[in-house]
N, C-alpha and C positions, 0 to 999 in steps of 0.2 A: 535757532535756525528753522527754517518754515522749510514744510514737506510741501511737493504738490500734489493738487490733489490724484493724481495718477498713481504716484507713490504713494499716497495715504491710503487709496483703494490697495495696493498692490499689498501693502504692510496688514492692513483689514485682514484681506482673504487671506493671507498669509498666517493669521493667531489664529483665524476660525478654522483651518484645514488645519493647525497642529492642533488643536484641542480637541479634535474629531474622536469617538471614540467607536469603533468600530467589534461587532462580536466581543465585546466585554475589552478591547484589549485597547488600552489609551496610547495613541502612535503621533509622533512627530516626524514630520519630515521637510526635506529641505526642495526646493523647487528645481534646484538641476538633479535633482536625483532621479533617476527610474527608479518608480512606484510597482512592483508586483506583489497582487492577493494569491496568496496561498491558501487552499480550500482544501483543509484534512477533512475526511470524510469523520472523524470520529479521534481528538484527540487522547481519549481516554485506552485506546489500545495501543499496544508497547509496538508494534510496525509503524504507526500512523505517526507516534510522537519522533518514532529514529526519521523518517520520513521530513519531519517539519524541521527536527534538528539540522540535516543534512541539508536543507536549505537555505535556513541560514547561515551556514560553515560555509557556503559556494562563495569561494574568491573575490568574487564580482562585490558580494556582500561586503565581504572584511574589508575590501579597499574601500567601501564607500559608494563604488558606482550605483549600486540596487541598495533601495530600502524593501522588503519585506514586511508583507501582513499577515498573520495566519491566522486565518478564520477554522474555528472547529465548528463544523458540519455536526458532530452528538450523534451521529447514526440518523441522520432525518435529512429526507430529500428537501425536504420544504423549507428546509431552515439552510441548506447549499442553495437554491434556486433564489433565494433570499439576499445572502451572500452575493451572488452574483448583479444581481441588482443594484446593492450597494457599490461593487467593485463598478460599476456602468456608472453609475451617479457620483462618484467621489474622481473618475477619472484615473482611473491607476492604467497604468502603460501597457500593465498584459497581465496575466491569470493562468496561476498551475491547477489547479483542477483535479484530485484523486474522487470520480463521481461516487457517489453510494450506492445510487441505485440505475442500474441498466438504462432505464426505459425512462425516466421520470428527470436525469437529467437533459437529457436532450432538446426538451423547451428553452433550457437556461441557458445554455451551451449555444443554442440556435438565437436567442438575444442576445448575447454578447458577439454572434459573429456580425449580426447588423447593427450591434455599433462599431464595428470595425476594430475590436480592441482583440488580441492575438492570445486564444487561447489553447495552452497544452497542455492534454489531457493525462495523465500521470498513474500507475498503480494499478489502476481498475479502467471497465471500458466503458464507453456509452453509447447509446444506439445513432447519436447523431455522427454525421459525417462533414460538421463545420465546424469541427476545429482546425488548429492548425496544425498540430505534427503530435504525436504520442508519442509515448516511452512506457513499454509497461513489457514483465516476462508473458511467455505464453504460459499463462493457466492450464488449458489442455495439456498440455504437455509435462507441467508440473505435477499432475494428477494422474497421470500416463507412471510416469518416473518413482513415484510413491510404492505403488498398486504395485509396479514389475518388482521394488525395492523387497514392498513384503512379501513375494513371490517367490523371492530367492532366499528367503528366511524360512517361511512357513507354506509349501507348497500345497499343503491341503489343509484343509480347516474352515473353521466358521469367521467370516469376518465383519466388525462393525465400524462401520463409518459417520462421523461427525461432519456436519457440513454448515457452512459459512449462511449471512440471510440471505434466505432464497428471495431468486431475483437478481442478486449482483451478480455482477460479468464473471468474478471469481467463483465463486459460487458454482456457476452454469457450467463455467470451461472447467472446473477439477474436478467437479462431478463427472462430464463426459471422459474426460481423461481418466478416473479412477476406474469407469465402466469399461476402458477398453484395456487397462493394464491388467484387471483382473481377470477380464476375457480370455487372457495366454495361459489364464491358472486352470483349468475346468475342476480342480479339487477344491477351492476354495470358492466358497459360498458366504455372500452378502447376507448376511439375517438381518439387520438392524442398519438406518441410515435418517438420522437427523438432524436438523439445524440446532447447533448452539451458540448461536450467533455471536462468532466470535470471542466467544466468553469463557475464560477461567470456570468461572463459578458453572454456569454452564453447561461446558464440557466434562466438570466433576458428576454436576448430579445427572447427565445424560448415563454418566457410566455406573452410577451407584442403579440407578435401574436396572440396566442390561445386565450387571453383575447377579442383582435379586430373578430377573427374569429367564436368566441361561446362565444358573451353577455350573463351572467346571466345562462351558460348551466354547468360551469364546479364548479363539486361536491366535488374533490379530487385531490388531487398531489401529484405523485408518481417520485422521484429523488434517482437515482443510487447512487449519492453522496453528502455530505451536499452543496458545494460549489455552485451546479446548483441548490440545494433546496432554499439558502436564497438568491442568485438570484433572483428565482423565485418570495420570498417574497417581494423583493424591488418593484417589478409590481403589486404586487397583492396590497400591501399597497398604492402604488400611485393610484393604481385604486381606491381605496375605498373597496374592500372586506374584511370582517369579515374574520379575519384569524381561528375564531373558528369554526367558521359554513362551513369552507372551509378548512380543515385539510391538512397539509404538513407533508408528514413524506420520511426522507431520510435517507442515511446509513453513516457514519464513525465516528461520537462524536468527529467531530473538535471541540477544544474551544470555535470559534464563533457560532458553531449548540447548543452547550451545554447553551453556554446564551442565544440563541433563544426560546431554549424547556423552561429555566426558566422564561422569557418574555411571554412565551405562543405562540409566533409566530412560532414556530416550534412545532407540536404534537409529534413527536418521531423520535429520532436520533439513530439508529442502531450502537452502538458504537464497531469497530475494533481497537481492542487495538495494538496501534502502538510498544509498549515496548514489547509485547511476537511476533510480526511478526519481531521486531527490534533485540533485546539481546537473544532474543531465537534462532535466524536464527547463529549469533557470534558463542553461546556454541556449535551449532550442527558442525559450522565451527575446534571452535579446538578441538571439539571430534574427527572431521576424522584428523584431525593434528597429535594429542598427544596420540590417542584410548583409549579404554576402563581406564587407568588410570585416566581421565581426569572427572575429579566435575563441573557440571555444576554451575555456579556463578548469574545469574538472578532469582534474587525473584518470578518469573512466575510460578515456576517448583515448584511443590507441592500445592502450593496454586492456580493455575489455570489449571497446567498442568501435566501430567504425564513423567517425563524423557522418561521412561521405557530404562534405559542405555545408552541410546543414539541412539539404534539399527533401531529405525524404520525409513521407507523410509519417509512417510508423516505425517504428524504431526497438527494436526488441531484444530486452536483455536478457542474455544466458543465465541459464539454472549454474547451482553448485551443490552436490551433495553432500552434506556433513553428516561423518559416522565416525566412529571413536580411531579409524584410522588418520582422518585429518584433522578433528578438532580442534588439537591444539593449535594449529596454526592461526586459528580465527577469533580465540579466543577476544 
């Protein structure tokens, strides 16, 4: 049986777009399918990877409607702006977007809004204002929430804070939120405050210093994210410190922060719920897809969140505290 040649072009593009391999990750897909790039800013941290998982868990997925691509970002703006490029040239129907860095995605984010392709920006922020709708907690306020948490643990004392790569939107807003939750304390005093970008290892040897540097001085631990928090705790327990009387409290309720707070080794885990920054960022995706026809599928909506149609630009989901009174629920 003879193809024509319309269908032989059609069948063509068709092997070369499944064989395509994109950010290391070899994807097939089918041509009625909605195509969205998923752009983790850094697959190799334990938020980032719940994040991409939660993406592909979205309903829309499991039936079939959406294929997914997740590009890992590595921590490098250059290598998301990258990303985007590809997602503009390969044609994919819309882009979730967790930026890395502030300022630096905003170029990339401003080329994909002139190619017309529907970007929501997810997790972290960025300085441009063409995308198409976010979904992300407030940071500020997360850092706000920490600061009053160890305030109400340790009212006076020295305190040291760990913080995320400077420059990210998170970074910026939990830093100011920690400065204004600490501000209610006047007895507690900031000594120490650096980036460990994000890092386990990191966030350990930030605190094997400060341990050598202030014997016996430091009160509180203040971590932008759990990873540099139980870091942190690996020093503190090899030093011998009393992890009760020397409270750790950090932000995102990874699984390993969640068994920490039940262990008692973490006092509170700020948990960002990865599934509404995840399948919520999707539904806002094929609502500019498919418009207003379009039902959002993620169990988020209603029980944590508001649709409200689809329409709004930013969309901001609620903090949750975890401390060893509700831990187990979340396990």
């Amino acid at each position: 049986m003879q193809m024509s040649r319309r269908n032989l072009l059609k069948a063509g593009a068709g092997m070369a777009i499944g064989a395509a391999t994109l950010a290391g990750t070899r994807i097939a897909w089918a041509e009625d399918k909605i195509r969205i790039a998923a752009l983790s800013f850094g697959e190799s941290g334990e938020y980032m990877k719940a994040w991409s998982t939660e993406i592909q868990n979205h309903p829309a997925v499991k039936s079939g409607m959406v294929e997914i691509t997740v590009f890992d970002g590595k921590y490098d703006p250059l290598t998301q702006a990258n990303q985007i490029d590809t997602a503009i040239t390969q044609q994919f129907n819309a882009i979730v977007m967790a930026p890395f860095d502030l300022q630096a995605s905003a170029p990339p984010i401003d080329k994909a809004a002139q190619a017309k392709i529907p970007l929501i920006v997810s997790a972290l922020k960025t300085k441009s204002t063409n995308y198409t709708a976010s979904i992300i907690v407030n940071d500020t306020e997360g850092g706000r929430i920490i600061a009053e948490e160890l305030g109400k643990r340790v009212p006076n004392g020295n305190v040291v804070l760990m913080e995320g790569p400077i420059g990210q939107s998170a970074q910026i807003e939990r830093r100011a939120g920690v400065d204004a939750g600490l501000a209610k304390f006047p007895g507690l005093k900031l000594i120490e405050a650096k980036t460990g970008n994000w890092s386990r290892a990191e966030g350990q040897a930030l605190m094997e210093n400060w341990l050598l540097a202030h014997p016996g001085q430091i009160n509180g631990v203040l971590a932008e994210n759990d990873e540099m928090a139980l870091g942190a705790i690996v020093a503190m327990k090899s030093a011998g410190i009393d992890l009760k009387t020397v409270p750790v409290l950090s932000i995102d309720g990874i699984p390993d922060a969640k068994r920490a707070v039940k262990k008692g080794e973490l006092a509170v885990s700020l948990y960002k719920y990865a599934r509404a920054e995840g399948q919520g960022a999707v539904d806002l995706a094929l609502h500019a897809i498919k418009g207003d026809s379009y039902k959002p599928q993620a169990e988020i909506w209603g029980s944590l969140m508001d649709w409200k149609g689809g329409k709004e630009k930013d969309y901001v989901v609620p903090w949750l505290v975890l401390d060893s009174s509700n831990v187990e629920k979340y396990m």
